[in-house]
Wavefront OBJ file of the C-alpha trace (Angstrom):
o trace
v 0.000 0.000 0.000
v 3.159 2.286 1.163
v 4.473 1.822 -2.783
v 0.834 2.366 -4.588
v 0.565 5.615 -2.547
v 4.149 6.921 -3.560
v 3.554 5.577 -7.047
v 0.215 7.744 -7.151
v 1.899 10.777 -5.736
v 4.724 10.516 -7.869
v 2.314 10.420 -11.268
v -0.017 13.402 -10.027
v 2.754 15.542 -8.524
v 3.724 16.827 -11.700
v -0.139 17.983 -12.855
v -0.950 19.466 -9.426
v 2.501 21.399 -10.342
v 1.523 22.584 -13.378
v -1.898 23.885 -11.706
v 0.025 25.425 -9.046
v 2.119 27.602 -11.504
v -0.787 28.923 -13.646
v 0.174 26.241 -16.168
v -3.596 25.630 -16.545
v -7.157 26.500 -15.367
v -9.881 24.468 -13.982
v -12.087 27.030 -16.158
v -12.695 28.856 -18.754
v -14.931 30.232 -21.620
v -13.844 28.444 -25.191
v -15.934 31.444 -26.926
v -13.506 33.772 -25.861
v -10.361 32.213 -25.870
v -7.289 33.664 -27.857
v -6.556 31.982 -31.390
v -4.124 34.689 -32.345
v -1.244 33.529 -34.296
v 1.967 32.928 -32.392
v 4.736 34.122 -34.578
v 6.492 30.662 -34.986
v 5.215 29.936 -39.022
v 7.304 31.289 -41.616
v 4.971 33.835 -43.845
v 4.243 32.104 -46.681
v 4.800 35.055 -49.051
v 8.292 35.187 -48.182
v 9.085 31.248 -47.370
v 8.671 29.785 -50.589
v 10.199 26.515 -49.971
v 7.804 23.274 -48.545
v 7.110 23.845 -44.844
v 6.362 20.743 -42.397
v 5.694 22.256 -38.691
v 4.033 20.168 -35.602
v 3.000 22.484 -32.634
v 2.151 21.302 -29.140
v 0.078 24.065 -26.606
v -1.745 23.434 -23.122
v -4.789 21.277 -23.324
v -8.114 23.367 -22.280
v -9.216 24.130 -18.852
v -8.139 21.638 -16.323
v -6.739 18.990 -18.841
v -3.973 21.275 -19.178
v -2.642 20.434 -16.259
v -2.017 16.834 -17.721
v -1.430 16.983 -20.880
v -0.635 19.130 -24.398
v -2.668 19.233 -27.337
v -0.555 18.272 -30.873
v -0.990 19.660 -34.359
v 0.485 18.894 -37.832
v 0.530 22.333 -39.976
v 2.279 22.437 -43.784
v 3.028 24.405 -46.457
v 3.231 22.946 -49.831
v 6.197 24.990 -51.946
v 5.439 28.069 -53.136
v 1.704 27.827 -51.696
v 0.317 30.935 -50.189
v -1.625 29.403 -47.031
v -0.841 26.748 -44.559
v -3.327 23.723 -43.798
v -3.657 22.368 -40.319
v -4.336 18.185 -39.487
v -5.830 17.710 -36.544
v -8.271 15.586 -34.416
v -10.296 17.883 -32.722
v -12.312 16.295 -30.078
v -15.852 18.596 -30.141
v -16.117 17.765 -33.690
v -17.051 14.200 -32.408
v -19.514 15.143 -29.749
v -21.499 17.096 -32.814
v -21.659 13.631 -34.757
v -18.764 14.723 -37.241
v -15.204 13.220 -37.951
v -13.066 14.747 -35.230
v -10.207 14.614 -38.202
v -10.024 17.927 -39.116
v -7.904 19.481 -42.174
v -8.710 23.003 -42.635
v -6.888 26.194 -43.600
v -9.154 28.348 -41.617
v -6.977 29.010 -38.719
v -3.040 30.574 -38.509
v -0.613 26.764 -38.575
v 0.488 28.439 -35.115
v -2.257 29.519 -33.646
v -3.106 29.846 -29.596
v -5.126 26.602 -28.690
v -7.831 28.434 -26.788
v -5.427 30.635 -25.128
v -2.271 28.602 -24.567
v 0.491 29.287 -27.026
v 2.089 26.672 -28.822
v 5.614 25.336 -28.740
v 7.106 24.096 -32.254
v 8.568 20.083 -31.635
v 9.833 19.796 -35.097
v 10.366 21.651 -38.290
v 11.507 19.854 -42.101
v 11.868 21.954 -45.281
v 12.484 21.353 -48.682
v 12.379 18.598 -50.444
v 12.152 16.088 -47.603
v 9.020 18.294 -46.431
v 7.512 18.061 -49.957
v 7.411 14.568 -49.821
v 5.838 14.563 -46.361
v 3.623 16.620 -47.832
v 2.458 14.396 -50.513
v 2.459 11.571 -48.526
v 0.586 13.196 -45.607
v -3.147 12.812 -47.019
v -3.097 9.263 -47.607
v -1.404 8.547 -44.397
v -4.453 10.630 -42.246
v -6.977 8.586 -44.655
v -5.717 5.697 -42.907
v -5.671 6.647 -39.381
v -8.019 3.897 -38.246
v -9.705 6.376 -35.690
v -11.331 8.607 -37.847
v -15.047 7.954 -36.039
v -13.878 7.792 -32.415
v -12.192 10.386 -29.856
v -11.825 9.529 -26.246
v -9.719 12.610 -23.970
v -8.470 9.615 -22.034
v -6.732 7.353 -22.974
v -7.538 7.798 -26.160
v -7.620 7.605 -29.256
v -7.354 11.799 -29.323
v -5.535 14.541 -30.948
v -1.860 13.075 -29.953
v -3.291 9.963 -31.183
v -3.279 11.081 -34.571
v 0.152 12.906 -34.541
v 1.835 10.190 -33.362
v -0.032 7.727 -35.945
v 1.275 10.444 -38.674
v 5.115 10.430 -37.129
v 5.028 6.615 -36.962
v 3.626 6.070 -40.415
v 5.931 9.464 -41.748
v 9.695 8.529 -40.260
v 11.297 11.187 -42.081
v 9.776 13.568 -39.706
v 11.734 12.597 -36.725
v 9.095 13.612 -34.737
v 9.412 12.822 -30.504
v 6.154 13.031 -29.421
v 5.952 15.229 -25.913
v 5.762 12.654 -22.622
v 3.017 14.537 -21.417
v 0.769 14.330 -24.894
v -1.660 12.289 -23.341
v -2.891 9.750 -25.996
v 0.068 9.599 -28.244
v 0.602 5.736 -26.196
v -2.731 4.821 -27.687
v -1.850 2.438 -30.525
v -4.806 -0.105 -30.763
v -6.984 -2.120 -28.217
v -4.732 -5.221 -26.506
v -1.322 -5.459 -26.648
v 0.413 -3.820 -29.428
v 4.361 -3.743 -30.495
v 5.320 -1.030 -32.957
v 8.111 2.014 -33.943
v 8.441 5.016 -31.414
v 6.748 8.048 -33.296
v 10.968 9.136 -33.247
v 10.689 6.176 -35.814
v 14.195 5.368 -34.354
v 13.290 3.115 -30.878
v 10.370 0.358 -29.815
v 7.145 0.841 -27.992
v 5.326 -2.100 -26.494
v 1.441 -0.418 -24.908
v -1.493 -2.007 -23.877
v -4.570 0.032 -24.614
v -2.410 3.517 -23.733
v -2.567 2.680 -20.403
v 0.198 0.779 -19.688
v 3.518 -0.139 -21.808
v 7.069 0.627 -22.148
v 9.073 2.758 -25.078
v 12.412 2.902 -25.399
v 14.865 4.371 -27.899
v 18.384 6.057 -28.442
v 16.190 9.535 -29.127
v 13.615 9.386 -26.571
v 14.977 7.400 -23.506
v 13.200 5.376 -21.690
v 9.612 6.437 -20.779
v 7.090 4.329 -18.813
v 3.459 4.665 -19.106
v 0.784 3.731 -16.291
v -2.756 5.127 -16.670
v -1.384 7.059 -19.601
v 1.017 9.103 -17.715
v 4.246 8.992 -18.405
v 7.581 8.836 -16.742
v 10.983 8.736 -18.219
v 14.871 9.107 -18.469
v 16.820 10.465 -21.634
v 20.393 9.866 -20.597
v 21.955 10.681 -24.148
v 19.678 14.475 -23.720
v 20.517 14.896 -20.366
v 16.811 15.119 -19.359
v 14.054 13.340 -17.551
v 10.171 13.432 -18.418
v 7.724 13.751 -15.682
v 3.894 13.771 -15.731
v 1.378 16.556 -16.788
v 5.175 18.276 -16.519
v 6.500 16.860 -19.683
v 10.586 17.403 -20.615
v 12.944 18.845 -18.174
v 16.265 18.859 -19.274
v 18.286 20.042 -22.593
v 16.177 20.095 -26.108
v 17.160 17.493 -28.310
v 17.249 17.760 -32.325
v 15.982 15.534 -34.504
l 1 2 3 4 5 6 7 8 9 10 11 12 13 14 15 16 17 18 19 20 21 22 23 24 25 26 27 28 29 30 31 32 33 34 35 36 37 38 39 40 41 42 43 44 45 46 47 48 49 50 51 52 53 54 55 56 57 58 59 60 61 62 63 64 65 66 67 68 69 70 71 72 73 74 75 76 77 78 79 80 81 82 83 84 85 86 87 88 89 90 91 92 93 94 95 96 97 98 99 100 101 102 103 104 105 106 107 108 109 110 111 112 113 114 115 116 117 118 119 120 121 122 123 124 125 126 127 128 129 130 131 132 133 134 135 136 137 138 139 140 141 142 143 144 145 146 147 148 149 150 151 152 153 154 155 156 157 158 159 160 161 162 163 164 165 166 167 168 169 170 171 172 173 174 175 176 177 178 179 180 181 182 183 184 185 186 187 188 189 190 191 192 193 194 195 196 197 198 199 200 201 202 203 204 205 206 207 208 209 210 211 212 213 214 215 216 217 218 219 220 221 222 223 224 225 226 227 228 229 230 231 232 233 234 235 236 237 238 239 240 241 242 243 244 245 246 247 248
């Protein structure tokens, strides 16, 4: 009993933390939350090379204090907007898809208020065949008519089906993007999203990854906790990455 209570305490530490600090709120009002743009997309009339971004912001009211919402945003070459992939979960709960590709909003914009952080960036020619390969590969995401907040299948869900199914983006998903652990019901054995290390998951609640990019991260209940030795960094839940940023 001694262990399960320090193993609790451990895993919610980190999200009481990030309430603590104003990381998130336990409320808000969607209507009027921020979308501005966040100055981290290069303006297309200026960037005329192929653009591949994924963002991560805050999660919405309290499930910000727990995890980060993910985004893939591109920018074919010489194209004058960006379009944004994303599973978004209210589409669901109004009876659509909650895949959404759209080119309504900025490719950085504020998730209801949070800013977003950029986790990876490819140009030129490698983006352009990203690019091309991108719309088949969210055609196949095998979710496309469910959306659960936890643990999934949800928005990290889908990035981390498009890293794992598009290597050359190199992409380590964020150990506290809730979902991204979700690979099928059962027992499953696949790539990292890094593309470079293993994952073995039951359900997104429980499983193992480890690889020479991300460390070693361990997930119970969807939380994760983790070591990178090589980045001098650990992962903690709700917290996410403490340490030195690693390139991909």
């Amino acid at each position: 009993m001694t262990w399960l209570i320090l193993v609790l305490l451990l895993f919610f530490l980190g999200p009481l933390l990030v309430y603590m600090t104003g990381g998130a709120r336990l409320r808000g009002d969607w209507r009027m939350a921020s979308h501005e743009p966040a100055g981290l997309a290069p303006d297309p009339t200026s960037v005329r090379e192929a653009v591949v971004h994924v963002y991560a912001a805050r999660a919405f009211a309290w499930r910000g204090a727990f995890s980060v919402h993910t985004w893939v945003a591109v920018k074919p070459a010489n194209a004058e907007r960006y379009t944004r992939y994303e599973v978004i979960g209210w589409r669901s709960y109004r009876g659509l898809s909650p895949v959404s590709v759209s080119s309504d909003r900025a490719p950085d914009a504020q998730w209801f208020g949070a800013n977003p952080g950029l986790l990876c960036e490819v140009r030129g020619t490698v983006a352009e065949a990203i690019i091309a390969a991108l719309p088949n590969v969210v055609a196949s995401y095998p979710y496309a008519d469910r959306y659960a907040i936890w643990p999934g299948p949800n928005s990290n869900t889908f990035t981390a089906y498009v890293a794992r199914h598009l290597p050359q983006l190199r992409l380590s998903m964020p150990s506290n993007a809730i979902g991204k652990d979700y690979v099928s019901q059962g027992w499953s054995l696949t790539r990292s999203p890094h593309g470079t290390g293993i994952q073995v998951s039951f359900s997104g609640l429980l499983g193992m990854l480890v690889g020479p990019h991300e460390g070693v991260e361990i997930n119970i209940l969807a939380l994760t906790i983790g070591l990178d030795p090589l980045g001098l960094a650990i992962h903690l839940p709700g917290i996410g990455r403490i340490g030195r940023a690693r390139r991909p």
